[in-house]
PLY file of the C-alpha trace (Angstrom):
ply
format ascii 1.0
element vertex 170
property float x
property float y
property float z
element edge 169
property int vertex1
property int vertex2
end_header
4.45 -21.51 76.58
3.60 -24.79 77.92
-0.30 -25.37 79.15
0.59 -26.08 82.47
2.77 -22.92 83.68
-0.84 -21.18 82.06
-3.11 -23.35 84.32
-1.10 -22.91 87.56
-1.12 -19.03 86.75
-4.94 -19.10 86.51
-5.34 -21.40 89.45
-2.80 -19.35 91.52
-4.61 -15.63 90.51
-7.82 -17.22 91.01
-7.53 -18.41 94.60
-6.00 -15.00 95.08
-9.34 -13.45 94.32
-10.68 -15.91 96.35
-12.70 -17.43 93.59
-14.23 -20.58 92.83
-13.66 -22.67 89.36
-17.72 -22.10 88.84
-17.48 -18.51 89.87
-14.76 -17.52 87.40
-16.58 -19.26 84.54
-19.62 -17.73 85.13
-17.88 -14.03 84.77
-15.87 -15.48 81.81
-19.07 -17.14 80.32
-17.67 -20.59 79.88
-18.57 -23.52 82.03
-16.35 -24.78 85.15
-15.19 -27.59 82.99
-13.28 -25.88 80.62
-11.85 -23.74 83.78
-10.84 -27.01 85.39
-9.02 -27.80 81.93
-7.22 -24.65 81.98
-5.83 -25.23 85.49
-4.63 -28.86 84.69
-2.93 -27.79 81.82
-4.72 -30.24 79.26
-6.28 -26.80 76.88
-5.43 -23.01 76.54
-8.00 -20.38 76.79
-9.81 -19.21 73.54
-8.05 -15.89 72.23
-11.36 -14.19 72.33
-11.75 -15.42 76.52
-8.35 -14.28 77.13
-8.65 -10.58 77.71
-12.24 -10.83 79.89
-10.55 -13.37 81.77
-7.30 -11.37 82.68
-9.84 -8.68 83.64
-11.92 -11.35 85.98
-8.40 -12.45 87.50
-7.18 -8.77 87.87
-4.17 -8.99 85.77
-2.85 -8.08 82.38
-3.72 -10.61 79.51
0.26 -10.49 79.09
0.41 -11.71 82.53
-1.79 -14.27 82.13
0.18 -15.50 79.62
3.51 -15.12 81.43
5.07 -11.78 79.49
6.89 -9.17 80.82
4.62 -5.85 80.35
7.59 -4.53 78.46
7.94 -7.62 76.16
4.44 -6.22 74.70
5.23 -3.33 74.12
8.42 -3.92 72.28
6.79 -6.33 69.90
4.70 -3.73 68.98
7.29 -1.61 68.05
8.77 -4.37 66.53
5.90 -5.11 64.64
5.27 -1.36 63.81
8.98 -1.35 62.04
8.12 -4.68 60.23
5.02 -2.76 59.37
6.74 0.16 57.78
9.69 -1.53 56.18
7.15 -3.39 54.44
5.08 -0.76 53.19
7.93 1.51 51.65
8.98 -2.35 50.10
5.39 -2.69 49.10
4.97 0.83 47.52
8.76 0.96 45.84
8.05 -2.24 43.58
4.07 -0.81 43.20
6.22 2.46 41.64
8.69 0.24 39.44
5.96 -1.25 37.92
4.39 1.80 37.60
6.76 3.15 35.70
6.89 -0.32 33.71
2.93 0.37 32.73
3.69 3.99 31.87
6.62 3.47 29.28
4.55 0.50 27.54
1.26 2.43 27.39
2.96 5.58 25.86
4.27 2.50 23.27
0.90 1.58 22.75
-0.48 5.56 22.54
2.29 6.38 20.09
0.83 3.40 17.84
-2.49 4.02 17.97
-1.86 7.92 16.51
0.54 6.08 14.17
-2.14 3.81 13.05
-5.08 6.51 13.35
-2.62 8.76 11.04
-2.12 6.06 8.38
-6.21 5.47 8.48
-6.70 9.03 7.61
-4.00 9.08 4.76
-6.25 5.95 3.24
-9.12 7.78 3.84
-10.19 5.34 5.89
-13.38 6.27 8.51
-16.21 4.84 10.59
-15.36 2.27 12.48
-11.69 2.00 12.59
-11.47 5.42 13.44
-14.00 5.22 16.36
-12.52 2.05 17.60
-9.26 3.89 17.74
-10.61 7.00 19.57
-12.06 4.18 21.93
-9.16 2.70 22.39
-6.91 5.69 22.23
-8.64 7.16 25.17
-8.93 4.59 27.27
-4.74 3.79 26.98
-4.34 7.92 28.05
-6.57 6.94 31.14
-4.15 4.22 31.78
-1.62 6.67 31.33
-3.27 8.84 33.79
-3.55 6.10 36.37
-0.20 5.15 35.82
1.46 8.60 36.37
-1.17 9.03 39.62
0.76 5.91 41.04
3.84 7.10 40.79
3.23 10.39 42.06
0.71 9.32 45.22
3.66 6.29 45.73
6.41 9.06 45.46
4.53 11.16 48.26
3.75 8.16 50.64
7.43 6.93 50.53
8.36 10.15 51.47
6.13 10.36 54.46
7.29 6.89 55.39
10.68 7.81 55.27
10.26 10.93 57.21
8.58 8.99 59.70
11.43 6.39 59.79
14.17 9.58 60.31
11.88 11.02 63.07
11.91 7.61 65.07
14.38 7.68 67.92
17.32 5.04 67.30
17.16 2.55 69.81
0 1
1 2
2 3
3 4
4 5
5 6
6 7
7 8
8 9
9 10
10 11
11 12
12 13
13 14
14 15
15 16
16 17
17 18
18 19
19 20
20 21
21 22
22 23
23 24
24 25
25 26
26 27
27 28
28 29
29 30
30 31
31 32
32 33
33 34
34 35
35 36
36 37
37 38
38 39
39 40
40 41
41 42
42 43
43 44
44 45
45 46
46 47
47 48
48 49
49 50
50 51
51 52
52 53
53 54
54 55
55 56
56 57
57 58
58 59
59 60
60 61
61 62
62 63
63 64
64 65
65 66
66 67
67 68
68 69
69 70
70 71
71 72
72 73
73 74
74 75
75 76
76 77
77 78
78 79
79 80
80 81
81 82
82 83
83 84
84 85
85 86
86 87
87 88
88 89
89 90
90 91
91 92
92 93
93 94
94 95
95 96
96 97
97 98
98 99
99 100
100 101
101 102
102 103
103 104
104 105
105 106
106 107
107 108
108 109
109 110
110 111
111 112
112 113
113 114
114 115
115 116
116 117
117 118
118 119
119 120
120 121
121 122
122 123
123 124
124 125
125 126
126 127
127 128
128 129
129 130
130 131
131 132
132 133
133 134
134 135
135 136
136 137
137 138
138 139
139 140
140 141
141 142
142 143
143 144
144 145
145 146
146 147
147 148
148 149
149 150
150 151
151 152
152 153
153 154
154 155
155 156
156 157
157 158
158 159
159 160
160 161
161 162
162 163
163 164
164 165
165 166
166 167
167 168
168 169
């Protein structure tokens, strides 16, 4: 959108309210300046001025900015899709690697019990047995974590997907 199709709106909704440059600014809270820029065309509105001034002008902020009231509306759904397409993406590679984590820490679990098994054949106590019990419990609460994913990712793709089959086809 170019600036000046967005001044001559403002200009043209504001005399239609029968408004000043000064009065709009003061019920947008900017000065008459920066309303006199808008309506030449040489700067935009700030984002965060844009819906307070559609209200001031009586209009839609997608008006203001010359949408159709329907263009909104499909972007969100548009965007809403992207959304969702992107979060069943998002949580079916968070599952692979899941399942990645899970076979290598049931490696590393099986190696540790190996290792704490040969330790106790040698008679071998203290210390490297504690440090394996450390470390042997906290590879089962990776294993834990890891078998959580998959199973809280395996429920929220299927909610996503019975969300997507629910959604009228357009």
């Amino acid at each position: 959108m170019e600036m000046t199709e967005m001044g001559r709106r403002i200009a043209l909704l504001r005399r239609e309210k029968g408004l000043t440059q000064k009065q709009l600014a003061d019920l947008v809270h900017v000065t008459d300046k920066a309303v006199s820029k808008w309506e030449q065309g040489k700067n935009f509105p700030n984002l965060s001025i844009l819906e307070p001034l559609a209200m001031a002008l009586g209009c839609s902020a997608a008006a203001l900015l010359g949408l159709d009231e329907n263009a909104a509306g499909e972007a969100i759904s548009l965007s809403v899709a992207i959304y969702e397409e992107e979060k069943t993406l998002w949580l079916r590679e968070l599952r692979k690697r899941a399942w990645a984590a899970l076979v290598f820490q049931l490696l590393i679990f099986v190696g540790l019990v190996l290792i704490s098994r040969y330790l106790d054949k040698k008679l071998l106590y203290g210390y490297p047995m504690s440090l394996l019990g450390i470390m042997t419990g906290l590879c089962g609460t990776l294993i834990g974590s890891s078998i959580w994913t998959i199973r809280t990712g395996g429920r929220l793709l299927g909610r996503t997907a019975e969300r997507q089959s629910s959604r009228p086809v357009k």
